[in-house]
mmCIF file as gemmi writes it, N, C-alpha and C atoms, coordinates in Angstrom:
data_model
loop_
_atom_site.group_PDB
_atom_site.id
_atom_site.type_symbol
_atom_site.label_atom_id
_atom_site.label_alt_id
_atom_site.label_comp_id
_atom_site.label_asym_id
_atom_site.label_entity_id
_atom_site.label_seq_id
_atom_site.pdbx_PDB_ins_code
_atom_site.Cartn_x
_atom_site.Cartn_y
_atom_site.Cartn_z
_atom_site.occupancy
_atom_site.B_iso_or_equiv
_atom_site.pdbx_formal_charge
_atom_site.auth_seq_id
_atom_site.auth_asym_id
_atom_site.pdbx_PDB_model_num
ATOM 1 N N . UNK Axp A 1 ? 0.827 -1.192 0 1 0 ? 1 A 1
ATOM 2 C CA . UNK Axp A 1 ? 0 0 0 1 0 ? 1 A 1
ATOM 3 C C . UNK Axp A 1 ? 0.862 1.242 0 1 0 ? 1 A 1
ATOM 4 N N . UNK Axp A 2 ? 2.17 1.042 -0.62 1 0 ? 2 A 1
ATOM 5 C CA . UNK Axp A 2 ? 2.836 2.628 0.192 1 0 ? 2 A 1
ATOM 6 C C . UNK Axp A 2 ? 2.437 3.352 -0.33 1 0 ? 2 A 1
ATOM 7 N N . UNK Axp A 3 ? 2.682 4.406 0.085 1 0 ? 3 A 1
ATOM 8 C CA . UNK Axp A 3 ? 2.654 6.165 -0.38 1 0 ? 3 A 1
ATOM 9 C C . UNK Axp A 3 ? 1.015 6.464 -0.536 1 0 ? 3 A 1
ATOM 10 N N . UNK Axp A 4 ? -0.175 5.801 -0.222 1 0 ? 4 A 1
ATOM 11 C CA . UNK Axp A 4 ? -1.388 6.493 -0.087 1 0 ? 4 A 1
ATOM 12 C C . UNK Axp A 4 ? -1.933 6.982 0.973 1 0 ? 4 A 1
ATOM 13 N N . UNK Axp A 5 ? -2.285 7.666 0.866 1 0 ? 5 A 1
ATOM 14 C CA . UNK Axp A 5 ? -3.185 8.938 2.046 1 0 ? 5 A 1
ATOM 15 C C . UNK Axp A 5 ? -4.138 8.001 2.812 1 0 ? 5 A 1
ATOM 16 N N . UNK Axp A 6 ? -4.416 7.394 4.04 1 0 ? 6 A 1
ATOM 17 C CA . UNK Axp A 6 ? -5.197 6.897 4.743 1 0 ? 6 A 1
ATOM 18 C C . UNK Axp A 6 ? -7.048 7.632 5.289 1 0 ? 6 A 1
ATOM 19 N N . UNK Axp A 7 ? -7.312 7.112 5.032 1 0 ? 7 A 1
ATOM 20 C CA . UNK Axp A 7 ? -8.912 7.339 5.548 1 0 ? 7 A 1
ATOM 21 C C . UNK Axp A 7 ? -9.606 6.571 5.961 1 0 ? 7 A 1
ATOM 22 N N . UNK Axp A 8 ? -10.073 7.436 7.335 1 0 ? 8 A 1
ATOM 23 C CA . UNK Axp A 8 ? -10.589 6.103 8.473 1 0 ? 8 A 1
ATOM 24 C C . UNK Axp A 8 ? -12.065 6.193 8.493 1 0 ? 8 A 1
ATOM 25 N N . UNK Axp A 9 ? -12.713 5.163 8.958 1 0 ? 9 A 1
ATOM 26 C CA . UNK Axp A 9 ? -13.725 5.019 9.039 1 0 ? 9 A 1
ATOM 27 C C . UNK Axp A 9 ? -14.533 5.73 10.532 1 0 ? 9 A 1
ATOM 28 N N . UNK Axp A 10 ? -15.144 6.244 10.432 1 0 ? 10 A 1
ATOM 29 C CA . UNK Axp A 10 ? -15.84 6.332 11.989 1 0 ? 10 A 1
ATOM 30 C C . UNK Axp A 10 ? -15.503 5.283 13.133 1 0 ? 10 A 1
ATOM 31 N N . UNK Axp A 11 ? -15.909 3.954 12.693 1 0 ? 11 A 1
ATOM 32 C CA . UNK Axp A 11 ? -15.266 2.957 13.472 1 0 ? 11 A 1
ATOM 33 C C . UNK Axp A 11 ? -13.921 2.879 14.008 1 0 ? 11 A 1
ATOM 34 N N . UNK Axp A 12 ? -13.37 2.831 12.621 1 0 ? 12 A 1
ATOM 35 C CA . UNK Axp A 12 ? -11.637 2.92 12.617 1 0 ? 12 A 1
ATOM 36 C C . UNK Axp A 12 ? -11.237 3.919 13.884 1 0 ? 12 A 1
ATOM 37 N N . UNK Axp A 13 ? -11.728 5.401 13.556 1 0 ? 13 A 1
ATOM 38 C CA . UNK Axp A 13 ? -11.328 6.202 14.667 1 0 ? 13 A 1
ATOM 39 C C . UNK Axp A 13 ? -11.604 5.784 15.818 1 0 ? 13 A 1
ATOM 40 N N . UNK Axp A 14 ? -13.253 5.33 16.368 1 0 ? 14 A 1
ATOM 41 C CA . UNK Axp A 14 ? -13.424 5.11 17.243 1 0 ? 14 A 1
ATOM 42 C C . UNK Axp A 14 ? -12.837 4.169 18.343 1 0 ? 14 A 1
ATOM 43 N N . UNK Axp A 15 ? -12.266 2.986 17.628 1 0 ? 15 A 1
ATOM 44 C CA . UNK Axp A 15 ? -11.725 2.261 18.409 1 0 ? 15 A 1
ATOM 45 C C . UNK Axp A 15 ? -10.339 2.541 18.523 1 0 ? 15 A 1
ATOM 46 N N . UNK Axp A 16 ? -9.517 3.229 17.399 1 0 ? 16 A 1
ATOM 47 C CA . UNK Axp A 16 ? -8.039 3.804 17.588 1 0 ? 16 A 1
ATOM 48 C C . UNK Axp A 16 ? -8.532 4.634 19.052 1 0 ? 16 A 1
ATOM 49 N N . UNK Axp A 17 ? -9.302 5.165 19.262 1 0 ? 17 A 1
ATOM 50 C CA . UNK Axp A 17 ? -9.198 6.402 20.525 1 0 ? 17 A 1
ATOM 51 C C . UNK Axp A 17 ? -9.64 5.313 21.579 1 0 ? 17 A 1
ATOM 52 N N . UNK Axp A 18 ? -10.366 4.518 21.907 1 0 ? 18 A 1
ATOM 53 C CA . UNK Axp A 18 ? -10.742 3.66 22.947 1 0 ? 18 A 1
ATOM 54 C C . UNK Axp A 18 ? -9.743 2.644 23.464 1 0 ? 18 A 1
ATOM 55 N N . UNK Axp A 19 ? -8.716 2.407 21.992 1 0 ? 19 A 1
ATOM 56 C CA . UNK Axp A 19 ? -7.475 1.349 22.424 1 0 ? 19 A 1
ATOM 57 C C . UNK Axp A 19 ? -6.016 2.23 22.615 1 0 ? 19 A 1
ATOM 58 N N . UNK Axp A 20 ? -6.137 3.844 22.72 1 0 ? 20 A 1
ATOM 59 C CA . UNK Axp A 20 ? -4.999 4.162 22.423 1 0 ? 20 A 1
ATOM 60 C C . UNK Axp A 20 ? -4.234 3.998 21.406 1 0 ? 20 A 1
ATOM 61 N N . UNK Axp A 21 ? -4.448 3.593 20.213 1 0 ? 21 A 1
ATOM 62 C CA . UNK Axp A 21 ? -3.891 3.726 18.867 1 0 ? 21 A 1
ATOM 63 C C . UNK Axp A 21 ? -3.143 4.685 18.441 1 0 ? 21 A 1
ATOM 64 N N . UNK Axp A 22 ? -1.87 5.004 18.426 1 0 ? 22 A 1
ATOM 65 C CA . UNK Axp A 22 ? -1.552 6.405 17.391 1 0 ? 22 A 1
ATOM 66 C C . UNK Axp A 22 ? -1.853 6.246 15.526 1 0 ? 22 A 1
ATOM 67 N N . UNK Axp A 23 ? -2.174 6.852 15.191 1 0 ? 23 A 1
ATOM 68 C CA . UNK Axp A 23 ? -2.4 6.84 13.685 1 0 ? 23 A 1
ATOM 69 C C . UNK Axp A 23 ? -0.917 6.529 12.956 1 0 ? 23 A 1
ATOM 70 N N . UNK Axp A 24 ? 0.368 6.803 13.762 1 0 ? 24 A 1
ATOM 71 C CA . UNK Axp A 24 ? 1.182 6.762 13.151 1 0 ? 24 A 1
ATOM 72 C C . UNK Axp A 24 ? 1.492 5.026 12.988 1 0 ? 24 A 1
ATOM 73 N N . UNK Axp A 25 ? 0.81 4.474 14.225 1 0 ? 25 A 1
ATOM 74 C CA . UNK Axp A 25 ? 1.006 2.997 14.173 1 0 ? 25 A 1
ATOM 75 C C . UNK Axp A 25 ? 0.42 2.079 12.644 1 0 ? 25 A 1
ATOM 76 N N . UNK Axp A 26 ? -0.394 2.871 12.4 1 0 ? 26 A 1
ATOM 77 C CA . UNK Axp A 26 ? -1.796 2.318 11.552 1 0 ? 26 A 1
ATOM 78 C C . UNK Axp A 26 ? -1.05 2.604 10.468 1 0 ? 26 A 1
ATOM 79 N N . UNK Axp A 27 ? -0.554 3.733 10.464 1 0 ? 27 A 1
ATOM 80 C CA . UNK Axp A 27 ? 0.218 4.08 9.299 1 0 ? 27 A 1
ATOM 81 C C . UNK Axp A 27 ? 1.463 2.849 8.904 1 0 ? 27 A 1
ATOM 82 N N . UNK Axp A 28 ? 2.351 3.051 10.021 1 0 ? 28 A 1
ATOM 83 C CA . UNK Axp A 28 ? 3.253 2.262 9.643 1 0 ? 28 A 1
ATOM 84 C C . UNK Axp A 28 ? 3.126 0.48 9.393 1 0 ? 28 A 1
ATOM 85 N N . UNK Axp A 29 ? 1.96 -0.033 9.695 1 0 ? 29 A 1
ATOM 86 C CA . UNK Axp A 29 ? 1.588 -1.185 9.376 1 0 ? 29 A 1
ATOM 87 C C . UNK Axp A 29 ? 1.139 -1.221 8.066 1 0 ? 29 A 1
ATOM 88 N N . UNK Axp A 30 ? 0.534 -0.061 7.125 1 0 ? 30 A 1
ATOM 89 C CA . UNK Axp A 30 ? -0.027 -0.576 6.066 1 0 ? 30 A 1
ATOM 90 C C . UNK Axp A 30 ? 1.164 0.059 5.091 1 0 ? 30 A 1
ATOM 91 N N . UNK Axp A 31 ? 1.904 0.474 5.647 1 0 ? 31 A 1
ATOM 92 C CA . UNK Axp A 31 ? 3.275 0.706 4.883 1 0 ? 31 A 1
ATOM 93 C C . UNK Axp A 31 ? 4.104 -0.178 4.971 1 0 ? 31 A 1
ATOM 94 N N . UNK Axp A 32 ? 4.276 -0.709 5.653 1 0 ? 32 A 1
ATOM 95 C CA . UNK Axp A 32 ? 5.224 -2.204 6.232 1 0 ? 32 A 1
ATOM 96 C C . UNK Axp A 32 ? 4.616 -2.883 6.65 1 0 ? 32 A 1
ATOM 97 N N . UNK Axp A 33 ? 4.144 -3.744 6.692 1 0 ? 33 A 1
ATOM 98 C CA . UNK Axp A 33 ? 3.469 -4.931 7.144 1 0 ? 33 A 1
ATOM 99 C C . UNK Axp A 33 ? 4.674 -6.236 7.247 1 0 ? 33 A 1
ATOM 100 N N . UNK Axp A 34 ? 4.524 -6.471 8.588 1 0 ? 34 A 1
ATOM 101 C CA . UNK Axp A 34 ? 5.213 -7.999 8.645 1 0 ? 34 A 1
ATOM 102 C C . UNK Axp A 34 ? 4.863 -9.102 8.216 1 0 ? 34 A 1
ATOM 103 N N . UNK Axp A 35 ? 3.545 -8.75 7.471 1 0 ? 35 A 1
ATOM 104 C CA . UNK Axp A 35 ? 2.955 -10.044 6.805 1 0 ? 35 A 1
ATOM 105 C C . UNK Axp A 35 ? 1.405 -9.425 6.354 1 0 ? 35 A 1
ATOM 106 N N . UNK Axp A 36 ? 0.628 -9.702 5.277 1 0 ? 36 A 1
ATOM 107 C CA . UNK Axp A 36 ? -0.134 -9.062 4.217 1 0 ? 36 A 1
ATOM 108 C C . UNK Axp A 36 ? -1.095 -10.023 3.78 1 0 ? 36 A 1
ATOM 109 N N . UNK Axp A 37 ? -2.189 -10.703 4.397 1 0 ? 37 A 1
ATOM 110 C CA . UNK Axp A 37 ? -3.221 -11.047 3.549 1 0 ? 37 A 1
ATOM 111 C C . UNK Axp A 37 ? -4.833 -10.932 2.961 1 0 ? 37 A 1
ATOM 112 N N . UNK Axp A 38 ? -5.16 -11.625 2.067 1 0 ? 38 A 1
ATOM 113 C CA . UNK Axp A 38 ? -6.719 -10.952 2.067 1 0 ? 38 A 1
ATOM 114 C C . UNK Axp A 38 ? -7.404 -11.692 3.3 1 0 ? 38 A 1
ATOM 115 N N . UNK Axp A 39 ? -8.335 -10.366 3.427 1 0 ? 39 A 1
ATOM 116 C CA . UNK Axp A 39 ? -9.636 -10.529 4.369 1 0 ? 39 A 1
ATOM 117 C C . UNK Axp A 39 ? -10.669 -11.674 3.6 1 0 ? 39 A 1
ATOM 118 N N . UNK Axp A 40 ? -10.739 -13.204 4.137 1 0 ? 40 A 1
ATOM 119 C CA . UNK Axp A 40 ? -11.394 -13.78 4.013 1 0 ? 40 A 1
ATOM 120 C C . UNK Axp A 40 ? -13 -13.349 4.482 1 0 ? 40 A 1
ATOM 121 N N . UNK Axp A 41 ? -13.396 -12.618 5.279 1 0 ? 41 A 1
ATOM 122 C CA . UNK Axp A 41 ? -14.095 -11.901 5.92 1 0 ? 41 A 1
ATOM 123 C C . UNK Axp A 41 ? -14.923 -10.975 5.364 1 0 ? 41 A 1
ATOM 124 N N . UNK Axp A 42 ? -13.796 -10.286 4.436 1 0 ? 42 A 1
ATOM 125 C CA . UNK Axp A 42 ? -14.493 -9.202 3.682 1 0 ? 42 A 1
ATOM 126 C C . UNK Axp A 42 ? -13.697 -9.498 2.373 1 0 ? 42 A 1
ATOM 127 N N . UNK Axp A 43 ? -14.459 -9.342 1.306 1 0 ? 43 A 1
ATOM 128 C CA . UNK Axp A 43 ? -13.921 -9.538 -0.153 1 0 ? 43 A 1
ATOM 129 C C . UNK Axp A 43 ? -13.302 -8.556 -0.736 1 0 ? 43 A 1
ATOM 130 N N . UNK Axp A 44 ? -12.262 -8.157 -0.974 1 0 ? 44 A 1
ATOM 131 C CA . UNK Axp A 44 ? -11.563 -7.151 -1.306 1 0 ? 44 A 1
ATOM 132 C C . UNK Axp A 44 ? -10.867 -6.503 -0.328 1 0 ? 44 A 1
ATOM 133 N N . UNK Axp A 45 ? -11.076 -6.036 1.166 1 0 ? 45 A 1
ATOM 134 C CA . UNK Axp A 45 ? -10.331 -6.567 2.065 1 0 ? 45 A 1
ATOM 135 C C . UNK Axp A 45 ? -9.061 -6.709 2.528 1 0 ? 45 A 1
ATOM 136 N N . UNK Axp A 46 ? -7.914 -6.465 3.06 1 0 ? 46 A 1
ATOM 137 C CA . UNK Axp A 46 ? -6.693 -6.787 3.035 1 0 ? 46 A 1
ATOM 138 C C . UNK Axp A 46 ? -6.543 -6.747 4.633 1 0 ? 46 A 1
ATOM 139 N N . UNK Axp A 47 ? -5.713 -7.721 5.355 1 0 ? 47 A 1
ATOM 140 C CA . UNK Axp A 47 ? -5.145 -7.712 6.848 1 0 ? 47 A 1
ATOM 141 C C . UNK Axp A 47 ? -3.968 -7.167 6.785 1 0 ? 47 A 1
ATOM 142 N N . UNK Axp A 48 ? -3.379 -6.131 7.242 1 0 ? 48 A 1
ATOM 143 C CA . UNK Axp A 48 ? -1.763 -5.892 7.429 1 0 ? 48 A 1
ATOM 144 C C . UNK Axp A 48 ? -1.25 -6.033 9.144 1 0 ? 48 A 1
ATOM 145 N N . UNK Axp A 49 ? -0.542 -6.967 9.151 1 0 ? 49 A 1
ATOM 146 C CA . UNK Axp A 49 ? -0.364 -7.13 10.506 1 0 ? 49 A 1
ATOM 147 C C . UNK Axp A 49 ? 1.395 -6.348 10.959 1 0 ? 49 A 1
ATOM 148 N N . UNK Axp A 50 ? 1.616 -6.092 11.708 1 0 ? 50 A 1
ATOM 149 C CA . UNK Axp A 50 ? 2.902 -5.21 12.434 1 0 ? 50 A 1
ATOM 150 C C . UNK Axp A 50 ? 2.794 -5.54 13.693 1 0 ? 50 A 1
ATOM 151 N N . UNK Axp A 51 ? 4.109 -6.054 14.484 1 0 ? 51 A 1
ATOM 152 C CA . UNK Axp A 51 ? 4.647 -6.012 15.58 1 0 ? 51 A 1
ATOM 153 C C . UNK Axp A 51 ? 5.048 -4.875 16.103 1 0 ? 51 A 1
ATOM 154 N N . UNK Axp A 52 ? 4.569 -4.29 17.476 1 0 ? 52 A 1
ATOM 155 C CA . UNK Axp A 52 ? 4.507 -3.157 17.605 1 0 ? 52 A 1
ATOM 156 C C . UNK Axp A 52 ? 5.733 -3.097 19.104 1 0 ? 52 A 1
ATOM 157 N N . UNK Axp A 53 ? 7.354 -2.426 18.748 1 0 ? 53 A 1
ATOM 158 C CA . UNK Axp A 53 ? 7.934 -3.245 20.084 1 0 ? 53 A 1
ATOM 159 C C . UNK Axp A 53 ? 7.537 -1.999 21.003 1 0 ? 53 A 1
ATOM 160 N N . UNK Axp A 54 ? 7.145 -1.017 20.79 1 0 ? 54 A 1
ATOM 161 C CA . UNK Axp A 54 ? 6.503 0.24 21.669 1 0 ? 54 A 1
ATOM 162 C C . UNK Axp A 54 ? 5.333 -0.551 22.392 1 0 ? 54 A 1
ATOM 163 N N . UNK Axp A 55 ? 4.511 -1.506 22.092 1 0 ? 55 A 1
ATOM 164 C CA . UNK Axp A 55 ? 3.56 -1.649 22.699 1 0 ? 55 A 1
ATOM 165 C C . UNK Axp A 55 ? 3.798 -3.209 23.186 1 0 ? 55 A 1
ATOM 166 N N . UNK Axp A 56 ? 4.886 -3.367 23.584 1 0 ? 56 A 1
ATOM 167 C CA . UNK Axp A 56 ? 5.555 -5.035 24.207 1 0 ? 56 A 1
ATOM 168 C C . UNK Axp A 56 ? 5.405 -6.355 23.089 1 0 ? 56 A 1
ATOM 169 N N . UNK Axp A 57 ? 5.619 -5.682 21.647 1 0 ? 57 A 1
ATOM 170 C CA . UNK Axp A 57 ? 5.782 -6.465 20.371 1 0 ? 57 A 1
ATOM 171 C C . UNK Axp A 57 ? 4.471 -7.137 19.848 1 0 ? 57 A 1
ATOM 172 N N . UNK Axp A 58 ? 3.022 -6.681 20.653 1 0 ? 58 A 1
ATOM 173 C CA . UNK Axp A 58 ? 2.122 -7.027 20.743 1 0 ? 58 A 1
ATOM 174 C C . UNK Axp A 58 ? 1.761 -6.703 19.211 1 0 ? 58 A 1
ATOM 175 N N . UNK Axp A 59 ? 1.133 -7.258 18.395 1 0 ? 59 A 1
ATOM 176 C CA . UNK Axp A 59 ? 0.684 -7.495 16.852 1 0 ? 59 A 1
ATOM 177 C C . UNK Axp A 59 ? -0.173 -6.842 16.549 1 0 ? 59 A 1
ATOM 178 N N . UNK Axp A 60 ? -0.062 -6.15 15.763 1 0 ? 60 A 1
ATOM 179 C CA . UNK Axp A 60 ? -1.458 -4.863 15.551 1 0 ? 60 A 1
ATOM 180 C C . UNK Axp A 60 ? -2.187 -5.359 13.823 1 0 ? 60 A 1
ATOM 181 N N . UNK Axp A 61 ? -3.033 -5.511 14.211 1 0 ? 61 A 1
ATOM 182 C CA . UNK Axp A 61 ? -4.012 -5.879 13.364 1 0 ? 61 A 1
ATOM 183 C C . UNK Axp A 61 ? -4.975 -4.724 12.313 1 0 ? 61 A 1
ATOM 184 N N . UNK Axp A 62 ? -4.283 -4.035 11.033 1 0 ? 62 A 1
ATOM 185 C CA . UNK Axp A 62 ? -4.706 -3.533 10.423 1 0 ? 62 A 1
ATOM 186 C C . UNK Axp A 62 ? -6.158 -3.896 9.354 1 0 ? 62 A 1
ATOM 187 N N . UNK Axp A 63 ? -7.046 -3.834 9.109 1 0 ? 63 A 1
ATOM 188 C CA . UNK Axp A 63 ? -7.743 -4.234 8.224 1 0 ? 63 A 1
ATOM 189 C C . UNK Axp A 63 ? -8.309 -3.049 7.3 1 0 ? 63 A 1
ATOM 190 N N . UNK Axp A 64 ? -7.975 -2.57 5.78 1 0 ? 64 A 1
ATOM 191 C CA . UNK Axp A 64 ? -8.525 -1.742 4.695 1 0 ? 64 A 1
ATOM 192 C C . UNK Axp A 64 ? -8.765 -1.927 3.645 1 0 ? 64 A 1
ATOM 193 N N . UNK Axp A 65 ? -9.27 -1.473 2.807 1 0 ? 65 A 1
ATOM 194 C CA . UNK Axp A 65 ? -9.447 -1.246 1.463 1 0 ? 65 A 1
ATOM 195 C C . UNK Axp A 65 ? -8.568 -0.251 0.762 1 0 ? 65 A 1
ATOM 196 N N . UNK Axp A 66 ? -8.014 -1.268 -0.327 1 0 ? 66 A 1
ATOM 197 C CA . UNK Axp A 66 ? -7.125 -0.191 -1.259 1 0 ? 66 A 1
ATOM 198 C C . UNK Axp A 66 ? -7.818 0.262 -2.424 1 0 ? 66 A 1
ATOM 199 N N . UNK Axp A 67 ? -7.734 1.769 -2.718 1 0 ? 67 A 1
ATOM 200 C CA . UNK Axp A 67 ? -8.658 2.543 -3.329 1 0 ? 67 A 1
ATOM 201 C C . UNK Axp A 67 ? -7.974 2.884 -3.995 1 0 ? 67 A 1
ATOM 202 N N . UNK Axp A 68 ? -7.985 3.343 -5.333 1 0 ? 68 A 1
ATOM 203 C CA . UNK Axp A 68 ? -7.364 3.845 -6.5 1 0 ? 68 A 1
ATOM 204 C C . UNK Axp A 68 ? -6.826 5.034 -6.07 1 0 ? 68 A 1
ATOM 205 N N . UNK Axp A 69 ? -6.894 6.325 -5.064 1 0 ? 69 A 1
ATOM 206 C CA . UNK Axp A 69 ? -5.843 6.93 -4.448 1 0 ? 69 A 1
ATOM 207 C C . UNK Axp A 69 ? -5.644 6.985 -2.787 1 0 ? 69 A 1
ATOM 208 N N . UNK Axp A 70 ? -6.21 5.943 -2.311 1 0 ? 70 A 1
ATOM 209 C CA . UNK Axp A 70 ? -6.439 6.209 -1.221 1 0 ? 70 A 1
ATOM 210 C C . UNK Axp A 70 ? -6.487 4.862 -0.565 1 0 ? 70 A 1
ATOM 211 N N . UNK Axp A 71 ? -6.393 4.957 0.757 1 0 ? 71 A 1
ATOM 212 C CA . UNK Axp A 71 ? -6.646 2.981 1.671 1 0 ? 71 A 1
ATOM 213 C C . UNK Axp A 71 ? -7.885 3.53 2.842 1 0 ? 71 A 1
ATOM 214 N N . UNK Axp A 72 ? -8.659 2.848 2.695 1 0 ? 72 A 1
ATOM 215 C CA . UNK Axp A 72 ? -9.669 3.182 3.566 1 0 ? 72 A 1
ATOM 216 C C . UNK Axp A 72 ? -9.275 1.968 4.738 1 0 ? 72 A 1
ATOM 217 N N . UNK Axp A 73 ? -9.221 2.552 6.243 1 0 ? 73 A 1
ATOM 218 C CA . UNK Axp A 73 ? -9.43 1.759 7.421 1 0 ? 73 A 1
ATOM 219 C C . UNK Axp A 73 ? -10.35 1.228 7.433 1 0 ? 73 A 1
ATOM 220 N N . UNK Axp A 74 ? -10.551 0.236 7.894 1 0 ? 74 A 1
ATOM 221 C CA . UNK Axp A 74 ? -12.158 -0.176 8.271 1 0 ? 74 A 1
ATOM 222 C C . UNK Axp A 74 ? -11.883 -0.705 10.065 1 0 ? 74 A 1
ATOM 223 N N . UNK Axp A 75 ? -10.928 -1.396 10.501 1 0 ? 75 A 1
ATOM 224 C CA . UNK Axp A 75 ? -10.681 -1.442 11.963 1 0 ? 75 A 1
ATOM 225 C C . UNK Axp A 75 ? -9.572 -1.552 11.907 1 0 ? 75 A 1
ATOM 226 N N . UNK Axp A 76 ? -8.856 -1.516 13.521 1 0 ? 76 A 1
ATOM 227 C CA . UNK Axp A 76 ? -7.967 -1.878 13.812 1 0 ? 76 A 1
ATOM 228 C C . UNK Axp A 76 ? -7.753 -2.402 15.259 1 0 ? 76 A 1
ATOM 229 N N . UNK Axp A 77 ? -6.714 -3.149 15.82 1 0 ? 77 A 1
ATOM 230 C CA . UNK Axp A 77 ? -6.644 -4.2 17.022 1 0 ? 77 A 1
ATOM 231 C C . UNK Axp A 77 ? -5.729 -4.389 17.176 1 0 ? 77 A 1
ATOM 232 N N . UNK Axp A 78 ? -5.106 -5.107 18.297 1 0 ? 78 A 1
ATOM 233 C CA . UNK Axp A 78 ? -3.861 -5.46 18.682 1 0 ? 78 A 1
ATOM 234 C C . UNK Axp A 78 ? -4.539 -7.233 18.786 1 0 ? 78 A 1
ATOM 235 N N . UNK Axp A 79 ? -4.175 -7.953 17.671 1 0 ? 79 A 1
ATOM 236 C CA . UNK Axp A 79 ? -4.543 -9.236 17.632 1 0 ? 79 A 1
ATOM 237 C C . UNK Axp A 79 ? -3.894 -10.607 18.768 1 0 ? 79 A 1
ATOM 238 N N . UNK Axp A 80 ? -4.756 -10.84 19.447 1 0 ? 80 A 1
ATOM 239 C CA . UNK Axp A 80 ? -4.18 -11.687 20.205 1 0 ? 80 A 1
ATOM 240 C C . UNK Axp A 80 ? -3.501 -13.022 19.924 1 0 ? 80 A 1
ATOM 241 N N . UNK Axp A 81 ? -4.184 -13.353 18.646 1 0 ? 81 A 1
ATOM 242 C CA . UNK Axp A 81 ? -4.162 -14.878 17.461 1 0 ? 81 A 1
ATOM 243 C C . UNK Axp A 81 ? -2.269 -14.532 16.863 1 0 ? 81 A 1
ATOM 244 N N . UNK Axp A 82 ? -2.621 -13.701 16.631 1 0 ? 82 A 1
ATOM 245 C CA . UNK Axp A 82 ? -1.382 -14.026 15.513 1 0 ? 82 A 1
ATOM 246 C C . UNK Axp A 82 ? -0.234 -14.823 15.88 1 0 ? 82 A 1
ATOM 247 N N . UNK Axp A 83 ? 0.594 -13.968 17.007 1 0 ? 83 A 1
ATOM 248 C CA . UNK Axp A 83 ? 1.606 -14.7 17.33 1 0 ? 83 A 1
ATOM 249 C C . UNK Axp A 83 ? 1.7 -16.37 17.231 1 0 ? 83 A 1
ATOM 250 N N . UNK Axp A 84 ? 0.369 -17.043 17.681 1 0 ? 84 A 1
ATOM 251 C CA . UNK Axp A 84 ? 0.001 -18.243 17.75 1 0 ? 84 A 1
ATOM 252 C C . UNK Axp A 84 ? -0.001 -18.86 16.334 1 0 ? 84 A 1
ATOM 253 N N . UNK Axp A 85 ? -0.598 -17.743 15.518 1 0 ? 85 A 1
ATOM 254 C CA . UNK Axp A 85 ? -0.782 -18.351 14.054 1 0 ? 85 A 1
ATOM 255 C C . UNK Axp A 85 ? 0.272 -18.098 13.34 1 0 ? 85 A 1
ATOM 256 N N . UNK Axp A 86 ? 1.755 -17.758 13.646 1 0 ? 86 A 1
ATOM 257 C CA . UNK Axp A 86 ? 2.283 -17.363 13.549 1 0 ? 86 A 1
ATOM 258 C C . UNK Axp A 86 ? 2.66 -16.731 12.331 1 0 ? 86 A 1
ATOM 259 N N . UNK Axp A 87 ? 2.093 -15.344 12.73 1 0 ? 87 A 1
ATOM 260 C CA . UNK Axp A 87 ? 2.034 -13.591 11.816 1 0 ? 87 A 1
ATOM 261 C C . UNK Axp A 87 ? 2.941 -13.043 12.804 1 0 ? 87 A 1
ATOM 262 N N . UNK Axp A 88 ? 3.207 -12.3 11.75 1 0 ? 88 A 1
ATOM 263 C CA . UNK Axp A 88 ? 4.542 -10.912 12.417 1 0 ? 88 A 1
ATOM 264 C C . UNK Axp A 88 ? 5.355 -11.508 12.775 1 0 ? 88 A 1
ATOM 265 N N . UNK Axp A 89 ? 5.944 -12.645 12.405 1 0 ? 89 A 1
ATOM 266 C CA . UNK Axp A 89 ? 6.893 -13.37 13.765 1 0 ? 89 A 1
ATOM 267 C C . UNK Axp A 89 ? 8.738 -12.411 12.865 1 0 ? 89 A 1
């Protein structure tokens, strides 16, 4: 996804502010991702997952849509699964 302008969803924001999220985190996951797949979930869809070592390497769970100039958020999380499933490792 690099170099596009992010746009969040109402949701997106809402839970970035309820989990403490910085945007810069969100950012840097869908710019780097430690690992990149589609949202079985949602069709079109994409997961970008990032190890976050600011937040005790805990796995942050990006989910957007890539838009012809733009990536729309749709949520985001600090995934408890991954490590297990082993993402971001």
């Amino acid at each position: 996804m690099m170099g596009k302008p992010l746009l969040f969803t109402r949701h997106a924001r809402t839970v970035m502010e309820e989990r403490s999220i910085p945007e810069e985190w969100v950012t840097m996951t869908t710019a780097r991702p430690d690992h990149l797949e589609h949202d079985p979930a949602q069709k079109g869809a994409f997961r970008a997952f990032l190890r976050i070592p600011a937040f005790g390497n805990r796995v942050l769970r990006v989910v957007y849509y890539e838009e012809l100039d733009t990536c729309r958020v749709i949520t985001v999380f600090f995934d408890r699964g991954a490590r297990r499933k082993g993402l971001a490792t």
